[in-house]
SEKE-346399 format. One line per 3 residues: number of its first residue (from 1); their letters; for each residue x, y, z of C-alpha. Coordinates in nm, 4 decimals. Each point is the difference from the previous one (the first is absolute). Layout:
<rs>
NUM	a	X:Y:Z  ...
</rs>
This chain:
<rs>
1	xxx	-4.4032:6.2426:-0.0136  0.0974:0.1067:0.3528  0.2256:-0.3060:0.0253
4	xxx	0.1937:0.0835:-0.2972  0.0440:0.3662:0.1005  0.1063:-0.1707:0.3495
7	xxx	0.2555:-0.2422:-0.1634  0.1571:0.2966:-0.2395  0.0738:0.2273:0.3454
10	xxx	0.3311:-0.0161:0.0990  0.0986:-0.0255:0.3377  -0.1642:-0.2043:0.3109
13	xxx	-0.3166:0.0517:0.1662  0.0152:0.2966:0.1716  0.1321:0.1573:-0.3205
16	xxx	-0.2784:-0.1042:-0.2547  -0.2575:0.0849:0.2840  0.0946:0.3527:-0.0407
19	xxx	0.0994:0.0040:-0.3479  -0.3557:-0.1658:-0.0537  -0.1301:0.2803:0.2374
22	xxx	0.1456:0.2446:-0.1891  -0.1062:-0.1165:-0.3331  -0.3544:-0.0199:0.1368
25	xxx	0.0207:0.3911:0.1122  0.1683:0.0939:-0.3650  -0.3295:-0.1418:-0.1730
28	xxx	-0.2261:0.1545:0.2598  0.1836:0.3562:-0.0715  -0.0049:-0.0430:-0.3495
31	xxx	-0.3778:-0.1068:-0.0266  -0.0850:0.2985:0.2338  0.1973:0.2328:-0.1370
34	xxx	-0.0975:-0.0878:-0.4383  -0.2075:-0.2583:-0.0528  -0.2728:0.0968:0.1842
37	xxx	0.0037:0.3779:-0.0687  -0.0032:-0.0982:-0.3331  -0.3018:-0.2088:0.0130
40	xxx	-0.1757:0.2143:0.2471  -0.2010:0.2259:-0.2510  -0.1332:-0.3528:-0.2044
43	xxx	-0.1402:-0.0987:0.3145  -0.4032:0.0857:0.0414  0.0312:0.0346:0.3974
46	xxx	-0.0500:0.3471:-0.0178  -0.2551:0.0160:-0.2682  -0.2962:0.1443:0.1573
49	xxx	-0.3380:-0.1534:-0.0601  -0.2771:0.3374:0.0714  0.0563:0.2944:-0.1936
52	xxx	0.0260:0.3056:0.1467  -0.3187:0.2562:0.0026  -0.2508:0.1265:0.1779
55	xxx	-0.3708:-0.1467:0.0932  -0.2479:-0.0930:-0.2485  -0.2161:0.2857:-0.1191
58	xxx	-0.3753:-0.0739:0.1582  -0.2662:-0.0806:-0.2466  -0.2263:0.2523:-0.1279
61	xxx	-0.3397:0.0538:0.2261  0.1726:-0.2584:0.2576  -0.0903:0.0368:0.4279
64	xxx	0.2616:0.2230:0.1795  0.0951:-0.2005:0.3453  0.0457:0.2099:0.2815
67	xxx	0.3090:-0.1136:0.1882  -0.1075:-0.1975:0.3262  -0.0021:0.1984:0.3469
70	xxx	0.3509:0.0077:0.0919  0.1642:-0.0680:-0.3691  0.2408:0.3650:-0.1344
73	xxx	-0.2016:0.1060:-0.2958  0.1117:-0.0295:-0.3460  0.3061:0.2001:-0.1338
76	xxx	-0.1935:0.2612:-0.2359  -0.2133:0.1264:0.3430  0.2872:0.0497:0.2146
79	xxx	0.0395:0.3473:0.0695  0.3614:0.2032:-0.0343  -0.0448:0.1926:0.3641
82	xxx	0.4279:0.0460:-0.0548  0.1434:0.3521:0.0196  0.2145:-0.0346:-0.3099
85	xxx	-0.2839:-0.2171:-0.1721  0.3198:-0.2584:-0.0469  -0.2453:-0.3303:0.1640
</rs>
């Protein structure tokens, strides 16, 4: 394949280098700029795996842990000290 589009180049060496060169950058433009734009939103890359939401509700009658010495305490028993009440 490369050694017939070689062959049909006109010109010597030096020219079908950069006419080769060229040709190479023309595909890479075109493959950049279409072909994979196009195909971008069949791809699953940025399919995410974990659905969004919050934590799991506790079960009924279940223990309450206490965080450990040192750990923030949970969200709902943080206290809104803020003058505008804005967190």
């Amino acid at each position: 394949m490369y050694g017939l589009i070689w062959r049909i180049l006109p010109g010597p060496w030096v020219s079908k280098l950069i006419l080769s060169l060229g040709l190479l950058v023309g595909a890479a433009t075109l493959l950049w700029m279409f072909a994979f734009p196009a195909l971008s939103p069949h791809m699953p890359f940025n399919d995410g795996a974990v659905q969004g939401g919050g934590p799991a509700p506790a079960e009924e009658g279940a223990p309450v842990e206490e965080p450990a010495e040192g750990e923030a305490p949970p969200e709902e028993e943080l206290v809104d000290d803020t003058a505008d009440g804005q967190g």
